[in-house]
C-alpha positions in Angstrom: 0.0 0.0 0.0 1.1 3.8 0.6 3.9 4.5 1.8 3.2 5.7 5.3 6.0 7.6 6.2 4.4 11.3 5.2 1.0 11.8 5.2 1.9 14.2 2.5 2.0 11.4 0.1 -1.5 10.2 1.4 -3.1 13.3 1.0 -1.4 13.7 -2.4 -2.1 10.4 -3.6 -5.9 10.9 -3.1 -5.6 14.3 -4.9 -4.1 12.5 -7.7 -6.8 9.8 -7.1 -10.1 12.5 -7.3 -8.9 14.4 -10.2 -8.3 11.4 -12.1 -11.4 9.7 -11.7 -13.2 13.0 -12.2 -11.4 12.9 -15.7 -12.7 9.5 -16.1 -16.5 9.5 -14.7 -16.5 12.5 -17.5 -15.7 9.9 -20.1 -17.9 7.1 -18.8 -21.0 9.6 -19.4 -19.5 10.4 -22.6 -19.9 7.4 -23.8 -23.1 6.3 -22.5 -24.4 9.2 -24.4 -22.8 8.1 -27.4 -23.5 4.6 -27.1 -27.1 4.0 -25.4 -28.9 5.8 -28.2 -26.3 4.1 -30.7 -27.6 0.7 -29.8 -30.8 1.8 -30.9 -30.0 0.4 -34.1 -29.6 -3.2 -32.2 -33.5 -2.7 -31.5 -34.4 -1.8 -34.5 -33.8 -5.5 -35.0 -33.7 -7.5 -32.1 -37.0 -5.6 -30.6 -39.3 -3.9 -33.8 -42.0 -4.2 -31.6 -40.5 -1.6 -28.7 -38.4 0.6 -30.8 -40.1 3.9 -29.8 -40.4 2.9 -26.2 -36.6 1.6 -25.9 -35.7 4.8 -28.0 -37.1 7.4 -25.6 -35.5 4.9 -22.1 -32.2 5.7 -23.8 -32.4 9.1 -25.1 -34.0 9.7 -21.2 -30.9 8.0 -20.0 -28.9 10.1 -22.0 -30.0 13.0 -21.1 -29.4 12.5 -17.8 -26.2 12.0 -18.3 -25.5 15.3 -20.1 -27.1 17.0 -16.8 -24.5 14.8 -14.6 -21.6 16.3 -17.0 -23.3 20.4 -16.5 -23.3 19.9 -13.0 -20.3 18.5 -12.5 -18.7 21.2 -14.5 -20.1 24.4 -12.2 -19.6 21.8 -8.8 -16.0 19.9 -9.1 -16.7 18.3 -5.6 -15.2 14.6 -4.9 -18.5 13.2 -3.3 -20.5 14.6 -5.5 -18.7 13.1 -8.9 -18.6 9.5 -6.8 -22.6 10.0 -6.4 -23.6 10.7 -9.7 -21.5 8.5 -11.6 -22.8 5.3 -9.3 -26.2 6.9 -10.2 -25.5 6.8 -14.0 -23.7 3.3 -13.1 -27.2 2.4 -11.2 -29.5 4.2 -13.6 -27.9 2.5 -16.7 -28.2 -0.9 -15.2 -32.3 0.0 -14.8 -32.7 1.3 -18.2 -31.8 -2.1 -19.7 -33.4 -4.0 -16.4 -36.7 -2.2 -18.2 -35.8 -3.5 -21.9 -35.0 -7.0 -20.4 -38.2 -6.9 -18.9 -40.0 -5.7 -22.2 -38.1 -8.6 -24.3 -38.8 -12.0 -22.1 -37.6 -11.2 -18.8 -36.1 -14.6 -17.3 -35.5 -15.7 -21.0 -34.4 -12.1 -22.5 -31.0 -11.8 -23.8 -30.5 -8.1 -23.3 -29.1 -9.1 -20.2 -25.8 -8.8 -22.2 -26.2 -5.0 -21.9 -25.8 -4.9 -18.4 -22.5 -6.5 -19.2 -21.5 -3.5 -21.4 -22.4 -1.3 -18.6 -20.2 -3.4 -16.0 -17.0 -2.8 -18.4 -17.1 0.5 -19.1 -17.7 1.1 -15.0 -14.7 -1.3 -14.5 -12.6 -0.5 -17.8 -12.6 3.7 -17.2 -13.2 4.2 -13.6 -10.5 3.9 -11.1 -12.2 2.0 -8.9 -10.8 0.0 -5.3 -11.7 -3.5 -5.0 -14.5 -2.3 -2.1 -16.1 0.3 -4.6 -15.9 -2.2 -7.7 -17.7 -5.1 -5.0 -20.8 -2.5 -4.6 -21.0 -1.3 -7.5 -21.1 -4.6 -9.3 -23.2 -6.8 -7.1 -26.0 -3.6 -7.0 -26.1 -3.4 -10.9 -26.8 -7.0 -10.8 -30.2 -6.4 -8.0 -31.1 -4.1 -11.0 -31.1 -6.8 -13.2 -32.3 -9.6 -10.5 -35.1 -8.1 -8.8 -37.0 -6.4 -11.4 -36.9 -10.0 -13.2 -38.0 -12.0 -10.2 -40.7 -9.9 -8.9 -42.0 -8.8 -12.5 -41.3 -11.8 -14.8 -43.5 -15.1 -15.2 -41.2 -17.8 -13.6 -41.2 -21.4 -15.3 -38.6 -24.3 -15.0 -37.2 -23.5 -18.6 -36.8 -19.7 -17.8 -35.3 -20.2 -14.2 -32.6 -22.3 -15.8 -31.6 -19.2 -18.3 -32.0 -16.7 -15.4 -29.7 -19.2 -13.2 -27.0 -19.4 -15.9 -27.5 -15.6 -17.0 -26.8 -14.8 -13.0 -23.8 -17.2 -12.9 -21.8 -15.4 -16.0 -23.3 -12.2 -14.7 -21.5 -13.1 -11.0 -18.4 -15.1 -12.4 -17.9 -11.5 -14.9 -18.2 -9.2 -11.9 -16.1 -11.3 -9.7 -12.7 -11.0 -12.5 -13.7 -7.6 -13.2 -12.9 -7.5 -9.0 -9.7 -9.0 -9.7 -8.6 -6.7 -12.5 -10.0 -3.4 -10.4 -7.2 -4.7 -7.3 -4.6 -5.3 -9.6 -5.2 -2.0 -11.6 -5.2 -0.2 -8.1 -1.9 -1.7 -6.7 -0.3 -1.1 -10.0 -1.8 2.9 -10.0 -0.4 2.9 -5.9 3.1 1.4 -7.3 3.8 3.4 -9.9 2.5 6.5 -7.5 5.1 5.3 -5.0 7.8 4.8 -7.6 7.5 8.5 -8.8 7.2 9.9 -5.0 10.4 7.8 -4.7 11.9 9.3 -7.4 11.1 12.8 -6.9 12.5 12.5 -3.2 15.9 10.9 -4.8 16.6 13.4 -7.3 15.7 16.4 -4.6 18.2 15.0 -2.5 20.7 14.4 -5.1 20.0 17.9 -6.3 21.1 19.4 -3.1 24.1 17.5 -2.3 25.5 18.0 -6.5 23.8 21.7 -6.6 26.4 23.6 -8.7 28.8 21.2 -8.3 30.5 21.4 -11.9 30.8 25.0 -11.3 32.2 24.7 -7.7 35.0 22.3 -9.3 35.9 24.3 -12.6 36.4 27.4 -10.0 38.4 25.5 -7.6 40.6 24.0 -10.1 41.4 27.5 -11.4 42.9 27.9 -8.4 44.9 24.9 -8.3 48.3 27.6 -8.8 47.9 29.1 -5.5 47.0 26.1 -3.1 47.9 22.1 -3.4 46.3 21.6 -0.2 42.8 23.6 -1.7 43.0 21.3 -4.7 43.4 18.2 -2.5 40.6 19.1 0.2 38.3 19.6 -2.6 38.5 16.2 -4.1 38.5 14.5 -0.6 35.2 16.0 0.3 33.1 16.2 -2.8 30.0 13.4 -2.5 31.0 12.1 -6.2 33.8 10.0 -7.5 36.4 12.4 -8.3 39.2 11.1 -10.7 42.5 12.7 -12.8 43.8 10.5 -15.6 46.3 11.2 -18.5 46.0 10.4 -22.0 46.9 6.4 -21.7 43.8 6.6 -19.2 46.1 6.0 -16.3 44.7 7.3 -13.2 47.1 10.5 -11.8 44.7 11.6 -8.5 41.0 10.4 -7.0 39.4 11.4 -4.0 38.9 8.9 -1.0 35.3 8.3 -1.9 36.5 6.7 -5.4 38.7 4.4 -3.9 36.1 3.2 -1.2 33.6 2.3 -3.8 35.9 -0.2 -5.7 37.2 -1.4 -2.5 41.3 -1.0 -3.6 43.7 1.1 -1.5 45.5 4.0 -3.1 48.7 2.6 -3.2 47.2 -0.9 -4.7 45.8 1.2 -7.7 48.8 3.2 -8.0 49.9 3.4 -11.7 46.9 1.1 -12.9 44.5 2.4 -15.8 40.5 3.7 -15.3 39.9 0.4 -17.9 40.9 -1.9 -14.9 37.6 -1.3 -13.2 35.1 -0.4 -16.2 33.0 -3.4 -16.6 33.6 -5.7 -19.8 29.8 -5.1 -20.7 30.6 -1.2 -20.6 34.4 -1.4 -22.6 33.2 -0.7 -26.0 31.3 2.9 -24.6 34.1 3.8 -22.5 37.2 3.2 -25.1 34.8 3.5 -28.2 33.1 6.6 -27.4 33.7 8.5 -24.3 37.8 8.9 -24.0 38.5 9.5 -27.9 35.9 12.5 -27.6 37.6 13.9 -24.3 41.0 13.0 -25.8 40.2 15.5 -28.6 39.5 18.1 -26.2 35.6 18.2 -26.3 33.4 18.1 -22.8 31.5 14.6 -22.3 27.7 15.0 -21.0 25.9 12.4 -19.0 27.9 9.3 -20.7 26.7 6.2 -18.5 28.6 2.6 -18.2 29.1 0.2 -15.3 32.7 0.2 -12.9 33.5 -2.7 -10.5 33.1 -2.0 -7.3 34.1 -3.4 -4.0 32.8 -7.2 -4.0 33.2 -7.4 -7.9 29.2 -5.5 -7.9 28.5 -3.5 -10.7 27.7 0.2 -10.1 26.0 2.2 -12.6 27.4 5.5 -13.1 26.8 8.8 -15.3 30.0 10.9 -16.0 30.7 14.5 -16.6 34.5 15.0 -18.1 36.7 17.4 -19.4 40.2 18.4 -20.2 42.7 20.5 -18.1 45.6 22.1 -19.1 47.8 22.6 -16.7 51.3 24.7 -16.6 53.9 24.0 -18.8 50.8 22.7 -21.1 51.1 19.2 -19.7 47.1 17.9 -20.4 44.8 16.1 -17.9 41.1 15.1 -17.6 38.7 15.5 -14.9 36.1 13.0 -14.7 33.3 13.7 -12.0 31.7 10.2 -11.8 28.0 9.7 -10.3 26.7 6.5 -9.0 23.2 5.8 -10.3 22.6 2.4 -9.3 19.2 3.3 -7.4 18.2 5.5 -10.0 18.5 2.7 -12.5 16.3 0.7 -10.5 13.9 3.0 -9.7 13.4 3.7 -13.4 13.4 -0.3 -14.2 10.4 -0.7 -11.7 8.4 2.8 -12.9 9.0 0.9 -16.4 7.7 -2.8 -15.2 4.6 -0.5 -13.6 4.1 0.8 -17.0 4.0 -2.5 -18.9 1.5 -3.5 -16.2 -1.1 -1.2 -17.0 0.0 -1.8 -20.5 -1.3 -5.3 -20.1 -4.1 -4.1 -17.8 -6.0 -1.7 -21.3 -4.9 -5.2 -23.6 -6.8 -7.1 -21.2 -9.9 -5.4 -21.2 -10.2 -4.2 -24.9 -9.7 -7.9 -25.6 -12.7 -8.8 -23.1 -14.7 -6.2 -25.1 -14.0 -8.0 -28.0 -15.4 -11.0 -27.2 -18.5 -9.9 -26.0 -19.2 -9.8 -29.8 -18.6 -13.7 -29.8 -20.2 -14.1 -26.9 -23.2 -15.8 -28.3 -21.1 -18.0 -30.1 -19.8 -21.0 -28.9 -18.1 -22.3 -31.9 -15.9 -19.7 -32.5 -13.0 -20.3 -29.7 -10.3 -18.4 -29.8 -10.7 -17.0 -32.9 -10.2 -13.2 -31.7 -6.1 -14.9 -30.7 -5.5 -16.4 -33.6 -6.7 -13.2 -35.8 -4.4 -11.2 -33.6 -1.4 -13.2 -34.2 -2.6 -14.1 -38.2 -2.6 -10.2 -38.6 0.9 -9.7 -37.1 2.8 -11.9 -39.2 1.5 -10.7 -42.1 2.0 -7.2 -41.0 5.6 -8.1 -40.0 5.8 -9.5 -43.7 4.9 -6.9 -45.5 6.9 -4.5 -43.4 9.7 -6.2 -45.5 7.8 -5.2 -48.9 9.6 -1.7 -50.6 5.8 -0.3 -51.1 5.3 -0.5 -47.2 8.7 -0.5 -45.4 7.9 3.5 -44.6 4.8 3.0 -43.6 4.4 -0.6 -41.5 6.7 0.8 -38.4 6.8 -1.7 -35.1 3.8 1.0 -33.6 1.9 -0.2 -36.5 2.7 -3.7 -36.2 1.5 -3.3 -32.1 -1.7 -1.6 -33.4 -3.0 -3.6 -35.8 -2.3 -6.6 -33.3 -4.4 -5.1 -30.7 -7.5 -3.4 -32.9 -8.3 -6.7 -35.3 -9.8 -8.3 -32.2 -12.5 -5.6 -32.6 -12.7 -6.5 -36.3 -16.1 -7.9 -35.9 -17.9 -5.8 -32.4 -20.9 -5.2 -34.4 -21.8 -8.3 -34.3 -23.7 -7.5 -30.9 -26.2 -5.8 -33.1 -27.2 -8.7 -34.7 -29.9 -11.0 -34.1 -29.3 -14.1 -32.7 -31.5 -16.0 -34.8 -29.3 -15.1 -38.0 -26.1 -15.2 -36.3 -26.4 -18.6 -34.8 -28.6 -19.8 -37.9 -27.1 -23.3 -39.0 -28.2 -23.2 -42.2 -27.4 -20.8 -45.5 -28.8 -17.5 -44.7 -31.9 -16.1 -46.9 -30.6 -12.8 -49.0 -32.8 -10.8 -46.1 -30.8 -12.2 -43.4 -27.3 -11.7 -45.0 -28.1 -8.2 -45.6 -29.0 -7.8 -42.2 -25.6 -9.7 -41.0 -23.6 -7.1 -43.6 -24.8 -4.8 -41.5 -22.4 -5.4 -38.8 -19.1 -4.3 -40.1 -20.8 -0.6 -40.3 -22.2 -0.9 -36.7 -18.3 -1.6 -35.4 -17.2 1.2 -37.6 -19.4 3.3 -36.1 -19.2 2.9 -32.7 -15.7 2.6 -32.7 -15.7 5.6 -35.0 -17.8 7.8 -31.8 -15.3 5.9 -29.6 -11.9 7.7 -31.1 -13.5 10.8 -31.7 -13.3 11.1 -27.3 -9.3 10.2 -27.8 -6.7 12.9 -28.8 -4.7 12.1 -32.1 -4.6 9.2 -33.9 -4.6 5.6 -31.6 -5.5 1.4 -32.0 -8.7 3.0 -32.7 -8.2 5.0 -35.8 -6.9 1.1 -37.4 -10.2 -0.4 -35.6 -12.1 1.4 -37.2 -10.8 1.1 -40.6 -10.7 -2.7 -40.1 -14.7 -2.9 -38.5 -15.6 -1.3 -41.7 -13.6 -2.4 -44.7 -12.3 -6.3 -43.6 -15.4 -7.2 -45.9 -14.6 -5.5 -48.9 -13.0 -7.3 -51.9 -9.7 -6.8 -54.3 -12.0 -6.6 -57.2 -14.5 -4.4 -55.4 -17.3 -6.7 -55.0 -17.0 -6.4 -51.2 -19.1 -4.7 -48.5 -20.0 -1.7 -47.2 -19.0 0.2 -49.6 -17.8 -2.0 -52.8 -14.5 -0.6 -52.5 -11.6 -2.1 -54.7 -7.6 -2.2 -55.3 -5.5 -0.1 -52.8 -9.1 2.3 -51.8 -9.2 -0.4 -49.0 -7.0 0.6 -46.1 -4.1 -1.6 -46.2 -4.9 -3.1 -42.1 -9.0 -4.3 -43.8 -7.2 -5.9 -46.5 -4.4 -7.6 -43.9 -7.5 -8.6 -41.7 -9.6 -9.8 -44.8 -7.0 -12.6 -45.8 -6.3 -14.0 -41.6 -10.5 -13.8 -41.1 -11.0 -15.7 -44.7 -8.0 -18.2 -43.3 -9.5 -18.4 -40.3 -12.8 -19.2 -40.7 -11.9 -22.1 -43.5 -9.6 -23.9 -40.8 -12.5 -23.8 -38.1 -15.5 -25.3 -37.4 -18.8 -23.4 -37.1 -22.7 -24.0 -36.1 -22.9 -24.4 -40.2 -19.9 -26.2 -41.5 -17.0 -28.2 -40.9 -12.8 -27.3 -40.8 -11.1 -27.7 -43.8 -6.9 -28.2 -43.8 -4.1 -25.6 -43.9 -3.9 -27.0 -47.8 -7.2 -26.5 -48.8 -7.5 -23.3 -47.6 -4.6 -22.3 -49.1 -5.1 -23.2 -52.3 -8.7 -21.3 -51.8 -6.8 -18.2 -50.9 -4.6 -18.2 -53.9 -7.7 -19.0 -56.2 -8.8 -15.6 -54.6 -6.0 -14.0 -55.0 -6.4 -10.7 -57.0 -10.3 -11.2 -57.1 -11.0 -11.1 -52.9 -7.3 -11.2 -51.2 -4.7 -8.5 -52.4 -1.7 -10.5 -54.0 0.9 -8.5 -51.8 -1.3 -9.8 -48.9 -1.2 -13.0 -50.6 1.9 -13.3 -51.4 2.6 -12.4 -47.6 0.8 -15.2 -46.5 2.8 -18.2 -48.7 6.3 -16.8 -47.2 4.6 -16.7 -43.6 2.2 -20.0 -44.0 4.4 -22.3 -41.8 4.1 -19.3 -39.2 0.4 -19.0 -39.6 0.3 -23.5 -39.2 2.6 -22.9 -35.7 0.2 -19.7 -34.5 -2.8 -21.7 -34.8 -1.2 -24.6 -32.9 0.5 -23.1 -30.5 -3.1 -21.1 -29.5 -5.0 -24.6 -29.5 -2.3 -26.1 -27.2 -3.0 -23.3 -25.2 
């Protein structure tokens, strides 16, 4: 936990704490005013019957929320902002409790709402374990009650509402899990910087205008030995005089402690005797032919040997002296950094935490999509790690060597699990159908890859510059569309596709033909192959294509290394 050795850091901590959830309750209303009249377009489908009734619950909802977001703006008060936004949570929950109960009640799949609900609360919010338990377990009374006290109980429908409850309870109780592990990692990496702040304060006072102290002293080196001497001896840092072989002339007492050799042992010997063999090639390689030449070196770090053979980190400031009769010496004013270094290694394993932590939940998102699904399995991995090795492939290719960095690589790894979120809108009797679908019922499931582009398209427009979501979006939209331009949405053909929906478009295509579903069997790595390159030029790009055929043995390993898994 805190650190309690100030309250100062407590009282700053939950400063930090406030303003930051104030910054993200402002973003969870945000998007429920975004998406709760979006999803209108789900009952526009899924519910003809209620449209205009669940229409006017959401745009209700919705405007509630913008009269959270006014207030909040003319009142900036910590209990206040922790009221309202359980009370969206709360009121969101009841919203869909009242479509669930319109739809079926025990039986009604809009239950999968509240789930929506639950991840935005636990995905934005920075919530403690304590606050995610409440929170979580009362949006599930919203759904519970309502159901049991208002619905028609039967022995079919009490089964559903059991095994709704259990994924309803199982999903709150990891969300739990990921809430405590997102608040130690926030209190760690708080801590780390604290930490860090303190060190370099301190270091700041006992180095302040050191540099400055030493270039004046040494200027007076002519008129006192005994100055020049005391000076060395009492300075904090390693203080060292070598000639131009590198052979040490002078240190102060403090150098020789840290390497644990007496004065007289190290008389004659070289500065190379204790630089570490990992740091050699900076130290001979780039530090001393600079200062040799006669210009200053800045903030070079390497490793020395200190006492007990331990490495020390250190940063050095050098540069030359000419003394009288024009004999030449360097001053090297040597820092040890050790705790610095591993203060910044731990601040950087914090970071790759909550790294982990946003990959964690966008990927949980993503399979909500699947959710009704069972035959899919882990189809949202494999497409990940499909779309990386052809990304990593064509990064190779002179047309996209410029453009396919290692950011886009990560990007396009993370956003095509979202290739397919609009899936949600769709009914389940045409997304689970077993059969061919009617021309009716494929236009309706076309319409998915334009409800993902559109949500995630009001989804980026609440981030600042471009992000995973800009290439989310392009992929929700486009992965349909066809080389030859007989795709959907938008029939677009050739290089008008962006280049991550045509990536996506082959590892979906390969995908699908190597796995079972409700309506067909798996087919072999061959087959599917040889499907692809039949394709190729009509629905697959032939870069992408050609991509694929260097990579396949890749794509064979990826796909059984995930079912091992």
């Amino acid at each position: 936990m805190i650190e309690q050795t100030s309250l100062e850091y407590r009282s700053v901590y939950d400063q930090e704490t406030r303003k930051f959830f104030l910054q993200r309750a402002n973003t969870f209303f945000k998007l429920g005013i975004v998406f709760y009249p979006l999803f209108s377009l789900l009952d526009s489908f899924a519910a003809k019957e209620h449209f205009i009734r669940f229409l006017g619950y959401r745009l209700t909802f919705a405007f509630i929320l913008i009269l959270f977001i006014l207030i909040l703006r003319r009142k900036n008060n910590p209990l206040l902002t922790m009221f309202l936004t359980l009370a969206a949570y709360l009121l969101g929950g009841l919203t869909i409790s009242l479509m669930v109960l319109k739809t079926g009640g025990y039986a009604s799949s809009y239950y999968v709402g509240l789930l929506l609900v639950s991840v935005g609360g636990f995905a934005l919010l920075p919530l403690t374990i304590k606050q995610a338990a409440i929170a979580g377990f009362t949006l599930y009374l919203t759904y519970a009650i309502p159901v049991v006290l208002f619905s028609q109980p039967t022995a079919e429908n009490n089964k559903i509402f059991f095994c709704y409850s259990f994924f309803f309870i199982a999903f709150i109780i990891v969300s739990l899990v990921q809430c405590n592990e997102e608040t130690k990692a926030r209190i760690r990496k708080f801590n780390l910087n604290m930490n860090l702040k303190s060190m370099n304060k301190d270091l700041s006072f006992y180095t302040h205008n050191l540099e400055d102290e030493v270039v004046k002293r040494v200027k007076k080196i002519e008129e006192s030995e005994l100055r020049y001497k005391e000076l060395y001896e009492n300075i904090l840092d390693l203080i060292v005089l070598i000639d131009c072989n590198a052979k040490v002339i002078v240190a102060n007492n403090h150098f020789y402690n840290i390497i644990g050799i007496t004065q007289n042992s190290f008389a004659g010997k070289s500065l190379l005797n204790i630089i570490h063999p990992d740091s050699l090639a900076v130290v001979t390689g780039g530090m001393l032919p600079k200062l040799f030449l006669g210009e200053p070196v800045k903030d070079v770090q390497f490793i020395i040997i200190g006492k007990g053979d331990q490495p020390i980190n250190v940063e050095c400031n050098a540069r030359k002296i000419v003394k009288e009769g024009g004999a030449l010496e360097f001053q090297l004013v040597i820092r040890d950094i050790t705790e610095r270094k591993k203060m910044e290694k731990k601040l950087l394993e914090s970071y790759h935490l909550i790294d982990k932590s946003r990959t964690t939940a966008i990927l949980a998102l993503a399979k909500l999509a699947e959710f009704r699904d069972r035959d899919t399995g882990n189809h949202l991995e494999r497409i990940r790690e499909y779309s990386k090795i052809l990304a990593a492939e064509l990064s190779k290719h002179p047309a996209y060597q410029h453009y396919i960095t290692p950011e886009y690589i990560d990007d396009i790894y993370l956003s095509s699990i979202l290739h397919d979120i609009g899936k949600v809108g769709i009914p389940d009797n045409i997304l689970l159908k077993p059969g061919k679908l009617t021309p009716e019922e494929y236009e309706i499931m076309m319409c998915h890859s334009v409800y993902g582009g559109d949500a995630l398209c009001e989804s980026e427009k609440l981030t600042k510059g471009q992000s995973f979501l800009t290439i989310g979006k392009q992929i929700a939209y486009y992965h349909h569309e066809k080389w030859n331009g007989t795709g959907y949405p938008s029939g677009l053909s050739g290089k008008e596709i962006p280049l991550s929906a045509r990536i996506v478009a082959l590892a979906d295509a390969y995908d699908a033909l190597t796995s079972r579903r409700c309506y067909k069997s798996a087919i072999s790595h061959e087959q599917a192959k040889q499907i692809i390159l039949k394709d190729s030029g009509k629905h697959f790009d032939p870069d992408v294509t050609d991509a694929f055929l260097t990579r396949e043995n890749d794509f064979q390993k990826a796909r059984l290394n995930i079912l091992v898994q």
